[in-house]
N, C-alpha and C positions, 0 to 999 in steps of 0.2 A: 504494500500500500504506500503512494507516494502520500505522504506530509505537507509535502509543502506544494502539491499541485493540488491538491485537495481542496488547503487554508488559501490559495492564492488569492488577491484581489480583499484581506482582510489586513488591518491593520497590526502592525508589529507585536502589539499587547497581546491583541488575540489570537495571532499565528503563536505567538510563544507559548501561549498557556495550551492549544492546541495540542502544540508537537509537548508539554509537559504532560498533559492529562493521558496521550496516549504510550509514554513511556509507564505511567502508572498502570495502565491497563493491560500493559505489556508484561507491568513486574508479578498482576496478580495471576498471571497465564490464561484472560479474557481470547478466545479465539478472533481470530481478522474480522472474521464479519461481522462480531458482537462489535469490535470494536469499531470496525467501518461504518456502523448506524448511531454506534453514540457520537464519534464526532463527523460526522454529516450534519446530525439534529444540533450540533452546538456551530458548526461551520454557516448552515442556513439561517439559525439566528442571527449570527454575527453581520448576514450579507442583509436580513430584512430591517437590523435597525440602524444598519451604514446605510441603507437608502429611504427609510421612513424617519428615523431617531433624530433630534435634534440637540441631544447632549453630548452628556462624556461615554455614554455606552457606546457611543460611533466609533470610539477607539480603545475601551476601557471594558470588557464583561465583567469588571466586578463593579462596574457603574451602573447596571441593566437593572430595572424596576419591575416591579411586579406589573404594571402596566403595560411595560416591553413586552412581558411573557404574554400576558394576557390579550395583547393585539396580536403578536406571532403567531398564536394557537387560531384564534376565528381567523386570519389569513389561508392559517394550516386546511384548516376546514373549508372554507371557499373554494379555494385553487386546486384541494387534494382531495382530502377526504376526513370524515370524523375518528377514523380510525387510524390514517398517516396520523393525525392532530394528535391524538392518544400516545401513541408508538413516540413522539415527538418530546411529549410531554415526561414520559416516563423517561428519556434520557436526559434530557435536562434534570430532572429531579436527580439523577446522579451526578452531571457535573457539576454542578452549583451545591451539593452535596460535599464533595471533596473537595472545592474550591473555598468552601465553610472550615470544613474538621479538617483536612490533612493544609491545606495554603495557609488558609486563616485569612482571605483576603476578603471576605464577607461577614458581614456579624449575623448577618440572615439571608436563608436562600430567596431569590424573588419568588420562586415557584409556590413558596409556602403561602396556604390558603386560596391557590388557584385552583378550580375546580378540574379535574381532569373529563376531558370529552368524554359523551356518551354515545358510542357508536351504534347506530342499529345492527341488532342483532341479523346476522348475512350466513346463509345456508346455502355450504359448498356443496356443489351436487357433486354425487359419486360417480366414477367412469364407469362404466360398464364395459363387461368383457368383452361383446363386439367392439367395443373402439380401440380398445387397447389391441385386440387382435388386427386393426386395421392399421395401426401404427407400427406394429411390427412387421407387417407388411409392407410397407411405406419404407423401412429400411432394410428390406430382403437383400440379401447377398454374402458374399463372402470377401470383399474389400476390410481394407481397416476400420474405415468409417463404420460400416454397416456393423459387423461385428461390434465392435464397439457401442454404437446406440442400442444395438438388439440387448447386450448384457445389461446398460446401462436400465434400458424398460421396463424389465423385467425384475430387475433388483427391488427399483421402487413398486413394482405392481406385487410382487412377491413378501417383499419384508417391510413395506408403510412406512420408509423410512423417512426424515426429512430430506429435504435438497442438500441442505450442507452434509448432513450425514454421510450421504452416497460419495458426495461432491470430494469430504476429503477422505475420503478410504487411500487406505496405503498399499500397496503389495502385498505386505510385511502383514497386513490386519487376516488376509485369509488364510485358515487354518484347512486346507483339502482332509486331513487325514478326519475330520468331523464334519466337512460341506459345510462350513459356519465361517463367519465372520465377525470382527469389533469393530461397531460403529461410536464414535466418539460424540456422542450430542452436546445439550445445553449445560452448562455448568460444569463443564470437564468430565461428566458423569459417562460413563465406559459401559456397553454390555454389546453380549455374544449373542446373534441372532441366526438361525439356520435358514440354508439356502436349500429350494427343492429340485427336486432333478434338472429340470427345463432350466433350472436360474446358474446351478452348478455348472453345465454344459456350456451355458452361452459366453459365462464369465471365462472359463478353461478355454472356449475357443476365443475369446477377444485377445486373452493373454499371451495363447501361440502366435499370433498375429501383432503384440506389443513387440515380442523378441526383435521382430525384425526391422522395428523401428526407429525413428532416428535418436528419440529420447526414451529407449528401452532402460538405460542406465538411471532412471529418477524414481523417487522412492514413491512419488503421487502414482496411484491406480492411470487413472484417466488422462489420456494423452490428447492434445490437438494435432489436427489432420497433418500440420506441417509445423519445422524449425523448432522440435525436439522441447516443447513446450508444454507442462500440464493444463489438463483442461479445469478452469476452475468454476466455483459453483454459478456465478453469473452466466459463461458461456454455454453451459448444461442449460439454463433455463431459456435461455433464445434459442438452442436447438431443437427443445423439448416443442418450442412455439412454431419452431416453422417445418418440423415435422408433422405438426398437428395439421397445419395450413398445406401441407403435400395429401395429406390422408385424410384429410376434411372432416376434420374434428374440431371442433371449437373449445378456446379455454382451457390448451393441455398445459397442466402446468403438477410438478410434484405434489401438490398438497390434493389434489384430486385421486390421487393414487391410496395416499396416507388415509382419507377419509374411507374409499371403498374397502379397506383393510380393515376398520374398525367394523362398517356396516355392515363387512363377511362374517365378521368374528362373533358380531352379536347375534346373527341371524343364523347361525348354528351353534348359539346358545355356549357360546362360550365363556369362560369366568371373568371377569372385568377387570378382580386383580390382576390375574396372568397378561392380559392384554393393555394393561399399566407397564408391565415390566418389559414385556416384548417392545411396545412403543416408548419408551422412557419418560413414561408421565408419573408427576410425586401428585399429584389431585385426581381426585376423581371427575372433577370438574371436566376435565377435558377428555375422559372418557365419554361424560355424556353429551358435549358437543361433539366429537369427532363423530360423523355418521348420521348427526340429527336430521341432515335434508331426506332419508330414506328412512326413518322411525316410523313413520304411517302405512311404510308398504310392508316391514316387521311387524308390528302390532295385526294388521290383518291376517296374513301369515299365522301369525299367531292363534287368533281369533277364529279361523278354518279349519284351523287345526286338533282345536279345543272342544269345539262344536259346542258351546254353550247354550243348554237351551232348544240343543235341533234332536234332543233324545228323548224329550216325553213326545 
C-alpha cells in the first residue's frame, strides 16, 4: 500500500499523522485491507474538510469538530450510501480514538456523541447453483487463467469464505494430505476448512499450471495473468464482475457465495454453532443475517415438510 499516494493532495499535519496511525496499525499486525479502509475513511475526511472547512482542520485533524464529523457523514450518505457513512464512521471512531489515548493530541474525540448511520436493513440474495455453474463455464478450459478462476469459484462456492480470505491464501496454507486448508480472516483469527472433491481437483490442477509460471516462486496462492505478480483481493473482485458480465449473471460478487453457504447449511438443518466456526463468526448475529434473503423459501420447506394440520 503506497502512503503517500494514498495521503497525496492533504496537508503535511495530516499526511504525517496518516503514515503515523498506519505504522500503528502495522505494529498491532491489523491486515492491509483492514488497514486500507481505516485510513481511506480518515484520508476522505481530510480531503472533505480541505474543500468544505474553513478553519484549522484544513490543515490540523486534531483541529476537526464534531461538526466536521457530523457534515462528512450526511455527505457520506448522499454521495455513497448509509452504510459507506456507517463503515466511515466506525473508523474514524478508531482514529480519533488513538489520536486521544496513544498521541494525546485531543482531549476529546469529535466522533463522540455523533450518532452513527442507520443503514436499511439490505438482503443479499443467494446464487444459485445454475449460475455458478454458468460461471464456470464462462471460464472453461485448461489455460492459466481458466484454471485459475475455475479453483478460485469454486473455493468461494465451496467453503463461504470471505474475498480477502481466499484472496490471501498462501501455498504454504494447503494441507493435501487432509484436502483442507487455513484461511486467515478478521482479527488474525486462523481456522482449517475442508475442501470437497470438485474444489481439491481444481485447486491441484491450477497449481500444476502455477509451476510453470513466471511468478511460481511467491509464497501468495493467486497469480496475475502476466509479470510474475500476485493477484490481490481487489483484482479477484473485478474479475469475479466481469466474468459474471461474460456468463450473464448479474451482481457476482464473493459475498453472494458466503450467503448461499449459510442458506445451504440451514436448509439441511445444520447446527448454527458449527456453521459459526466453519465461517468464523464470534455472534450469532451474523448467522442469522447471512442467508436471510432465502429464510421464506426455508421456512416453507419447512412447513411441507411438517404437514401441520394436513393429518386430521
Amino acid at each position: 500500500m503506497d502512503i503517500e499516494r494514498l495521503s497525496a493532495g492533504l496537508s503535511e499535519s495530516w499526511r504525517c499523522l496518516v503514515r503515523d496511525w498506519d505504522r500503528c496499525l502495522r505494529a498491532t499486525g491489523r491486515p492491509e485491507t483492514t488497514r486500507y479502509n481505516y485510513l481511506l475513511a480518515v484520508v476522505q475526511l481530510g480531503r472533505y474538510v480541505g474543500a468544505n472547512g474553513d478553519g484549522d482542520s484544513v490543515d490540523d485533524p486534531s483541529a476537526v469538530s464534531r461538526a466536521d464529523v457530523e457534515s462528512f457523514q450526511a455527505w457520506m450518505i448522499e454521495t455513497r450510501s448509509a452504510s459507506t457513512a456507517l463503515n466511515k464512521h466506525k473508523c474514524l471512531q478508531q482514529f480519533f480514538q488513538w489520536l486521544a489515548e496513544d498521541e494525546q493530541a485531543v482531549d476529546r474525540s469529535p466522533v463522540d456523541g455523533v450518532r452513527p448511520p442507520q443503514p436499511p436493513t439490505k438482503l443479499i440474495p443467494v446464487i444459485s447453483s445454475d449460475d455458478t455453474t454458468r460461471l464456470l463455464e464462462s471460464c472453461k478450459g485448461s489455460g492459466f487463467i481458466s484454471l485459475r478462476d475455475q479453483a478460485m469459484i469454486r473455493l468461494y462456492c465451496n467453503t463461504g469464505a470471505r474475498l480477502s480470505e481466499v484472496a490471501n491464501l498462501r501455498v504454504d496454507d494447503i494441507d493435501w494430505s487432509t484436502d483442507s486448508l487455513i484461511y486467515h480472516g478478521k482479527g488474525g483469527k486462523t481456522r482449517r476448512v475442508r475442501m470437497g472433491p470438485k474444489t481439491a481437483r481444481a485447486v491441484s490442477r491450477y497449481l500444476r499450471a502455477r509451476v510453470r509460471h513466471a511468478g511460481s516462486e511467491l509464497p501468495e496462492l493467486w497469480l496475475s495473468e502476466r509479470g510474475g505478480a500476485p493477484l490481490r483481493a481487489n483484482g479477484i473482485k473485478l474479475r469475479l464482475r466481469r466474468l459474471g458480465e461474460r456468463a450473464g449473471v448479474a451482481r457476482v460478487h464473493a459475498h453472494r457465495w458466503r450467503h448461499n453457504y449459510a442458506h445451504e447449511w440451514k436448509r439441511s438443518g445444520g447446527d448454527t454453532g458449527d456453521l459459526m466456526l466453519l465461517l468464523g463468526w464470534s455472534s450469532d448475529a451474523m448467522a442469522r443475517h447471512y442467508g436471510a434473503s432465502a429464510a421464506a423459501e426455508r421456512a416453507q420447506e419447512t412447513q411441507s415438510r411438517m404437514r401441520i394440520g394436513d393429518d386430521v
